[in-house]
LOPA-839337 format. One record per residue (C-alpha): x, y, z. Coordinates in Angstrom, 3 decimals, decimal comma. Last residue first. Layout:
ATOM         px         py         pz
ATOM          X          Y          Z
...
This chain:
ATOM         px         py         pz
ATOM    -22,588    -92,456     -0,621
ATOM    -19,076    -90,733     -2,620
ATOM    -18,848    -87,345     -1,510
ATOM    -15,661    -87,081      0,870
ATOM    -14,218    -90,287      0,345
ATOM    -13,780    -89,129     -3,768
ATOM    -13,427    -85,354     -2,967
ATOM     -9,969    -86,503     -0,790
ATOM     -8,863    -89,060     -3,899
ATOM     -9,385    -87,186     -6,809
ATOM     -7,323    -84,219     -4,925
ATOM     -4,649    -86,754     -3,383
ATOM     -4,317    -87,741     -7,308
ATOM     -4,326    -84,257     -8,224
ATOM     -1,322    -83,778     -5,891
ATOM      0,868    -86,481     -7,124
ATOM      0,399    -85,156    -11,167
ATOM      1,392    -81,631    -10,192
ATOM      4,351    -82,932     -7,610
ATOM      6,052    -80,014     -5,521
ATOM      8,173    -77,015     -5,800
ATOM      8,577    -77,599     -9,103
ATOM     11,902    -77,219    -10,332
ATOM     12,564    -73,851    -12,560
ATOM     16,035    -73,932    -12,300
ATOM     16,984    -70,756    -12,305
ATOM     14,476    -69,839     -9,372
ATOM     12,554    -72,649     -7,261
ATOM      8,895    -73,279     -9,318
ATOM      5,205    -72,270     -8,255
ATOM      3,023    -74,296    -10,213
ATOM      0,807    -72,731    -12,481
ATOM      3,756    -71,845    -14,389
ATOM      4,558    -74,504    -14,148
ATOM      2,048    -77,323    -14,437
ATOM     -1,397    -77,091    -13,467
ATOM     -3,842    -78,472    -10,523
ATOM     -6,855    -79,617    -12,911
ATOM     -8,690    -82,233    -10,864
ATOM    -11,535    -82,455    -13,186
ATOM    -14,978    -83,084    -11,243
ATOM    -18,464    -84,404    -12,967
ATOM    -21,711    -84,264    -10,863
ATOM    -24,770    -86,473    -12,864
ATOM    -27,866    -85,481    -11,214
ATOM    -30,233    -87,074     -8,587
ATOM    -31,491    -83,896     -7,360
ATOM    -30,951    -84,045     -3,742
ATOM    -26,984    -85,244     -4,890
ATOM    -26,898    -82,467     -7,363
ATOM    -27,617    -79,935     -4,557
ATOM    -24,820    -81,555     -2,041
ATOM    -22,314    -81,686     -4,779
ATOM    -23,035    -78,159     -5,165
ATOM    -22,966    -76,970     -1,889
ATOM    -20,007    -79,462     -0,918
ATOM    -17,827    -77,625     -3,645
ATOM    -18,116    -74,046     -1,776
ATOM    -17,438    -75,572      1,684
ATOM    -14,309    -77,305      0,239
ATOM    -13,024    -74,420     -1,729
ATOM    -12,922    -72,585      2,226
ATOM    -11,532    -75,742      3,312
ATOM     -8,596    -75,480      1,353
ATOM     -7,846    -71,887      2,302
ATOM     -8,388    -72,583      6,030
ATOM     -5,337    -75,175      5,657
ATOM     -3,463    -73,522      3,091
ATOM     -0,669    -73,300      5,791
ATOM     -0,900    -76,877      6,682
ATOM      0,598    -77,914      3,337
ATOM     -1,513    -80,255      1,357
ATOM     -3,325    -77,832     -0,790
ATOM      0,598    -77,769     -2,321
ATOM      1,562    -74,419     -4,172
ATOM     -1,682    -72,825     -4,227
ATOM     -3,613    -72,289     -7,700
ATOM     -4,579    -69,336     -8,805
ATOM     -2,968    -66,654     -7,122
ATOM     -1,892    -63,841     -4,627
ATOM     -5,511    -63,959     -2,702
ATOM     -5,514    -68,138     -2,947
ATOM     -6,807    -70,718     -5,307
ATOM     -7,292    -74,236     -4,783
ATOM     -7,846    -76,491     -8,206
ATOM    -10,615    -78,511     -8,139
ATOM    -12,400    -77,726    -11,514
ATOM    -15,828    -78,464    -11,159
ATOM    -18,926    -79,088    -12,917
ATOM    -22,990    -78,391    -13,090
ATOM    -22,734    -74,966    -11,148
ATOM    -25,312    -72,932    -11,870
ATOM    -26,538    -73,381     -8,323
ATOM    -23,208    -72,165     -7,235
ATOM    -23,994    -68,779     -9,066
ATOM    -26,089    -67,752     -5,916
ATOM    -24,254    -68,991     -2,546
ATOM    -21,040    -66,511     -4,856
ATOM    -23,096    -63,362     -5,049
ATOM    -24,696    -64,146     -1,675
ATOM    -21,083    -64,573      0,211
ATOM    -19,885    -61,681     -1,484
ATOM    -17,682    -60,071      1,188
ATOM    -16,607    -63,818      2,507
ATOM    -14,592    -63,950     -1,170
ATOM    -11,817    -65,956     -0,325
ATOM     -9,396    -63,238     -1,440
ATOM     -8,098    -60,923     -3,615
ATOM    -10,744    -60,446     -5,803
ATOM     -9,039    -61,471     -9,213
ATOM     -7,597    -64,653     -7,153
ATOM    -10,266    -65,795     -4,835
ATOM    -11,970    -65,615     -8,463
ATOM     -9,874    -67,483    -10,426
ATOM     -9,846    -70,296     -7,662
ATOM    -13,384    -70,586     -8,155
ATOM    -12,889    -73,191    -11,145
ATOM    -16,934    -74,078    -11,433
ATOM    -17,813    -74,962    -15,074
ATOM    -21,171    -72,964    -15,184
ATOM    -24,578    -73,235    -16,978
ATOM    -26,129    -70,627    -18,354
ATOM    -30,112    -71,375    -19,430
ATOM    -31,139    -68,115    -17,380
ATOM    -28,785    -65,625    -19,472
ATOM    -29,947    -62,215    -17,749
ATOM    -29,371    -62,977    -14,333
ATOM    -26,275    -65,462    -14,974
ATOM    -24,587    -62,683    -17,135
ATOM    -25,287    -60,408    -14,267
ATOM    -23,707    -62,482    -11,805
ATOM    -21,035    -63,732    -13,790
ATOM    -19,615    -59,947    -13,943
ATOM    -20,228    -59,272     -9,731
ATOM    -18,395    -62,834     -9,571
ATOM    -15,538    -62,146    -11,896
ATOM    -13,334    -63,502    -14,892
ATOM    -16,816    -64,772    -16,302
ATOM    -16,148    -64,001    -19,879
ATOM    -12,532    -64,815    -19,983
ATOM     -9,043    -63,650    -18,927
ATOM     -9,302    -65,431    -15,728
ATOM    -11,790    -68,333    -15,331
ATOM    -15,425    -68,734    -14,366
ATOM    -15,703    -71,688    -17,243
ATOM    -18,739    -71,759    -19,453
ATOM    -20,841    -74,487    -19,462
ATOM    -22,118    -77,195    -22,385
ATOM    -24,094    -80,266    -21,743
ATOM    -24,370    -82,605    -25,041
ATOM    -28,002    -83,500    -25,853
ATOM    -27,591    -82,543    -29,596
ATOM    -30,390    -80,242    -30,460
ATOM    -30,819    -78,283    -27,099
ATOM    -27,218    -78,254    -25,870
ATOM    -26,312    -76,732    -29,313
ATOM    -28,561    -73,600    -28,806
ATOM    -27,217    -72,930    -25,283
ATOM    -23,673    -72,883    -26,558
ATOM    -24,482    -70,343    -29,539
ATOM    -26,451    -68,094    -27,103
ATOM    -24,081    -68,204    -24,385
ATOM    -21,053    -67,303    -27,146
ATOM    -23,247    -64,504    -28,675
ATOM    -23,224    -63,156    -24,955
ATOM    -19,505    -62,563    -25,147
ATOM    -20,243    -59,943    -27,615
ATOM    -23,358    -58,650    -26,534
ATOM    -21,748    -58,165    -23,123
ATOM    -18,732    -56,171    -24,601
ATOM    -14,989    -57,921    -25,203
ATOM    -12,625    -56,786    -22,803
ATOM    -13,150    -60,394    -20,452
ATOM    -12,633    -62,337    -23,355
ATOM    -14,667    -64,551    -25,046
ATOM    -15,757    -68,502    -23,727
ATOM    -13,482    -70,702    -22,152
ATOM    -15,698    -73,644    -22,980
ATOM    -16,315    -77,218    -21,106
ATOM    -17,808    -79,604    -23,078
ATOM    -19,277    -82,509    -21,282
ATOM    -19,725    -86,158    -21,058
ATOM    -18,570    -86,610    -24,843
ATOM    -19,751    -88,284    -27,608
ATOM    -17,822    -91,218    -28,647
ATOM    -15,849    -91,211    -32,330
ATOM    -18,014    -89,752    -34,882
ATOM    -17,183    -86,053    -34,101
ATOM    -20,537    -84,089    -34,125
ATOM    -20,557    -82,291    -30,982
ATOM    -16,743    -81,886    -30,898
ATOM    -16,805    -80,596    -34,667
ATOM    -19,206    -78,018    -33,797
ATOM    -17,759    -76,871    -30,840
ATOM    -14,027    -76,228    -32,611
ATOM    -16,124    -74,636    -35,203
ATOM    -18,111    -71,966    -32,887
ATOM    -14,862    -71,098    -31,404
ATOM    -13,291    -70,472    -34,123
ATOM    -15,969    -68,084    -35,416
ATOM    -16,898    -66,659    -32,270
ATOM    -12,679    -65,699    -31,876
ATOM    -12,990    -64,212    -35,151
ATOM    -16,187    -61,991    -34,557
ATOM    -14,794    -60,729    -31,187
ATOM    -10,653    -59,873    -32,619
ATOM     -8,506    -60,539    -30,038
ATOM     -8,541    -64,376    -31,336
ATOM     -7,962    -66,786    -29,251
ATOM    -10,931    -69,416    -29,051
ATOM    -12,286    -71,794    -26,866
ATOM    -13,335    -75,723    -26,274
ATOM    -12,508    -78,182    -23,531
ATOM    -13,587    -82,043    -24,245
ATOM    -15,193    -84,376    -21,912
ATOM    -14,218    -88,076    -21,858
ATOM    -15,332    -91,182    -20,624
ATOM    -12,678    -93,705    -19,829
ATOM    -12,887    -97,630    -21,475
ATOM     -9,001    -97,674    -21,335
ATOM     -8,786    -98,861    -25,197
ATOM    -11,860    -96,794    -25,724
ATOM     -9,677    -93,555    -24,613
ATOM     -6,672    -94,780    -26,301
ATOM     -8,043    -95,336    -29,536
ATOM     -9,971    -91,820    -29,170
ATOM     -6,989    -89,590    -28,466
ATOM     -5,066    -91,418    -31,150
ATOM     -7,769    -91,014    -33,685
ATOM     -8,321    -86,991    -32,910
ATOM     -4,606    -86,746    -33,199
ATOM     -4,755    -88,565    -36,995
ATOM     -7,582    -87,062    -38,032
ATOM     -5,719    -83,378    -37,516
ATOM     -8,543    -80,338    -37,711
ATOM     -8,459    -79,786    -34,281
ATOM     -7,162    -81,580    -31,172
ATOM    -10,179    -80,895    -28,640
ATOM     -9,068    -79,621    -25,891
ATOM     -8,893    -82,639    -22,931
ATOM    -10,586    -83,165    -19,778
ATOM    -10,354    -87,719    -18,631
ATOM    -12,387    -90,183    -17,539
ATOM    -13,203    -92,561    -14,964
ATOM    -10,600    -91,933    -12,984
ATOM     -8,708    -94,836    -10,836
ATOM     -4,969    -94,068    -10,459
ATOM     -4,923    -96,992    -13,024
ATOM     -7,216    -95,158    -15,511
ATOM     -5,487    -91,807    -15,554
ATOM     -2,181    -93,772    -16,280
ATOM     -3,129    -95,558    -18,893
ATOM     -4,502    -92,387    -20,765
ATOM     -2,050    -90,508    -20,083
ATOM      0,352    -93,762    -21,573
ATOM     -1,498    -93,893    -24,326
ATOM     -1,674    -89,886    -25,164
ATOM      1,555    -90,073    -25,560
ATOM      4,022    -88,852    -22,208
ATOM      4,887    -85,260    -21,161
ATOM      1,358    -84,467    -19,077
ATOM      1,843    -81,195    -17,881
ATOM     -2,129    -80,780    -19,122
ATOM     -3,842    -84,059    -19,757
ATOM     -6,251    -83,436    -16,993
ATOM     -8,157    -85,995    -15,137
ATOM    -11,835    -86,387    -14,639
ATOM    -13,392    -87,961    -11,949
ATOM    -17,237    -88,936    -11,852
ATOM    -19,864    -88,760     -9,432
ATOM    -23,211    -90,044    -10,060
ATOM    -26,903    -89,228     -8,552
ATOM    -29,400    -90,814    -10,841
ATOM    -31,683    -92,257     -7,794
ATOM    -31,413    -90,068     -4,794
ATOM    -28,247    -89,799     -2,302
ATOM    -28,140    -89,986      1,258
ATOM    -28,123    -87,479      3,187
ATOM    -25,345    -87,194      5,548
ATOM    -24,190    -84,003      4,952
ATOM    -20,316    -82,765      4,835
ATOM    -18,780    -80,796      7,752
ATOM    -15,563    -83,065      8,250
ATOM    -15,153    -86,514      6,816
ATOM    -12,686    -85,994      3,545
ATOM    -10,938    -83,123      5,432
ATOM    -10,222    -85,691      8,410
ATOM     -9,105    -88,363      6,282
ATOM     -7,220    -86,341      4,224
ATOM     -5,474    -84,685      7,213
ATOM     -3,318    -87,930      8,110
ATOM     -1,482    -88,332      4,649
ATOM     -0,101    -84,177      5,555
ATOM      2,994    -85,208      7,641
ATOM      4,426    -87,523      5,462
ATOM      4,325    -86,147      2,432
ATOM      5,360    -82,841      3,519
ATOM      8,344    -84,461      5,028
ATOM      9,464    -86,455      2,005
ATOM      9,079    -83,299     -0,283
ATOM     11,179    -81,168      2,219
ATOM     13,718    -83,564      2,345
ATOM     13,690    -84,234     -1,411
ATOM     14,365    -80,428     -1,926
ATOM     16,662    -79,919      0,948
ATOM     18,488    -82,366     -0,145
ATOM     18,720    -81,380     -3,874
ATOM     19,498    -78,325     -2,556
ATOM     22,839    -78,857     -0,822
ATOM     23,712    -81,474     -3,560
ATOM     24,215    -78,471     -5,499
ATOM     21,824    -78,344     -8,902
């Protein structure tokens, strides 16, 4: 890389940082209610594992020093040894943990099947139960009876073991849109939702003012967030920091206060993963491929932001 752009890369990065510390204080403050809490109300911060280069020890280290309480992981599988690891390290750092749980197969009845065992073995693993399982259920080509199996299957297993499990609103899956979620939340009462609206400001091309009902309505399925900001070109912006995403970040803002604010009156557990991803996820300068800005940085500022901005 020329010197030229490493200086206009740590320039750039120096100046952002500088100029955008003020605004979380006002974004934290702004437009949120005053209520106070009831009894049972509890707000916990997940972290991601994914970019993360480094042993599950030192994710694990690190999550707990920037001051989560727990961490979002997929469930390793069949190896004993990877699902010991992840659980030494998780006691060792005292952090809760909820797992993420899906399937790949094209094929409906395969993907089911793997699916079904990856969330069987999570449920029953004889480590720590988890907080939360969080599924990428089907595929958005597979029929409704076909991704409803997955609903079925999910809402079964929250009744005999205790263990809340939602579906994801993400691209590529069952909910990949707000008129589809809609009619699987209609018909599917129990569903629960893992709330990463940045999918949909994405597959609908924009911030989704044109379905303001659709949307008011599936946030009280919401029971868990992913708080990544998504824009009209794409998932995730480059830096929620930048004052151009301004009115974009505020827009995911309004949406998470509803539900935070509903789980609040209700005195109910509200669980957030800060999931802003790695390239590709995150934009990157050509040939190179260096990240236009910090993943692991900027979910920090995210834990931190939500964190004034909805703890009591």
């Amino acid at each position: 890389m020329s010197q030229t752009r490493r200086n206009f890369i740590k320039n750039s990065a120096g100046l952002t940082a500088a100029a955008l510390l003020s605004p979380l204080e006002e974004f934290a403050a702004s437009g949120i209610s005053k209520n106070p809490a009831k009894e049972g109300f509890e707000l916990l911060f997940m972290q991601t594992d994914w970019g993360f280069g480094g042993s599950r020890e030192d994710f694990c280290a690190a999550a707990k020093k920037e001051g989560y309480q727990g961490i979002e992981v997929w469930w390793p599988g069949d190896n004993a040894e990877a699902q010991k690891e992840l659980f030494d390290a998780v006691k060792k750092h005292n952090l809760k943990i909820g797992f993420l749980c899906g399937g790949h197969q094209a094929v409906a009845t395969d993907h089911l099947e793997l699916f079904k065992k990856n969330l069987d073995a999570i449920c029953a693993n004889p480590y720590q139960k988890p907080v939360y399982v969080n599924c990428h259920s089907g595929k958005d080509y597979f029929t409704y009876e076909q991704n409803k199996r997955f609903i079925d299957y999910t809402t079964e297993k929250t009744k005999t073991t205790g263990i809340p499990v939602y579906h994801e609103t993400h691209r590529g899956r069952m909910l990949f849109a707000t008129t589809v979620t809609r009619d699987f939340a209609e018909r599917n009462p129990e569903l629960r939702l893992t709330l990463d609206i940045s999918h949909w400001c994405n597959v609908h091309e924009g911030l989704l003012s044109d379905q303001k009902e659709t949307v008011d309505f599936l946030l009280t399925r919401v029971d868990h967030i992913h708080s990544r900001i998504g824009h009209a070109q794409g998932p995730q912006v480059n830096d929620p920091r930048a004052p151009e995403w301004e009115h974009v970040v505020k827009a995911h803002l309004a949406w998470w206060d509803k539900v935070v604010e509903r789980k609040k009156q209700n005195g109910e557990r509200m669980t957030i993963l800060t999931e802003f991803g790695p390239g590709d996820y995150m934009p990157a300068l050509p040939y190179t491929r260096q990240p236009v800005a910090d993943q692991w940085a900027i979910n920090v500022y995210m834990m931190n932001l939500l964190r004034k901005r909805y703890q009591s």
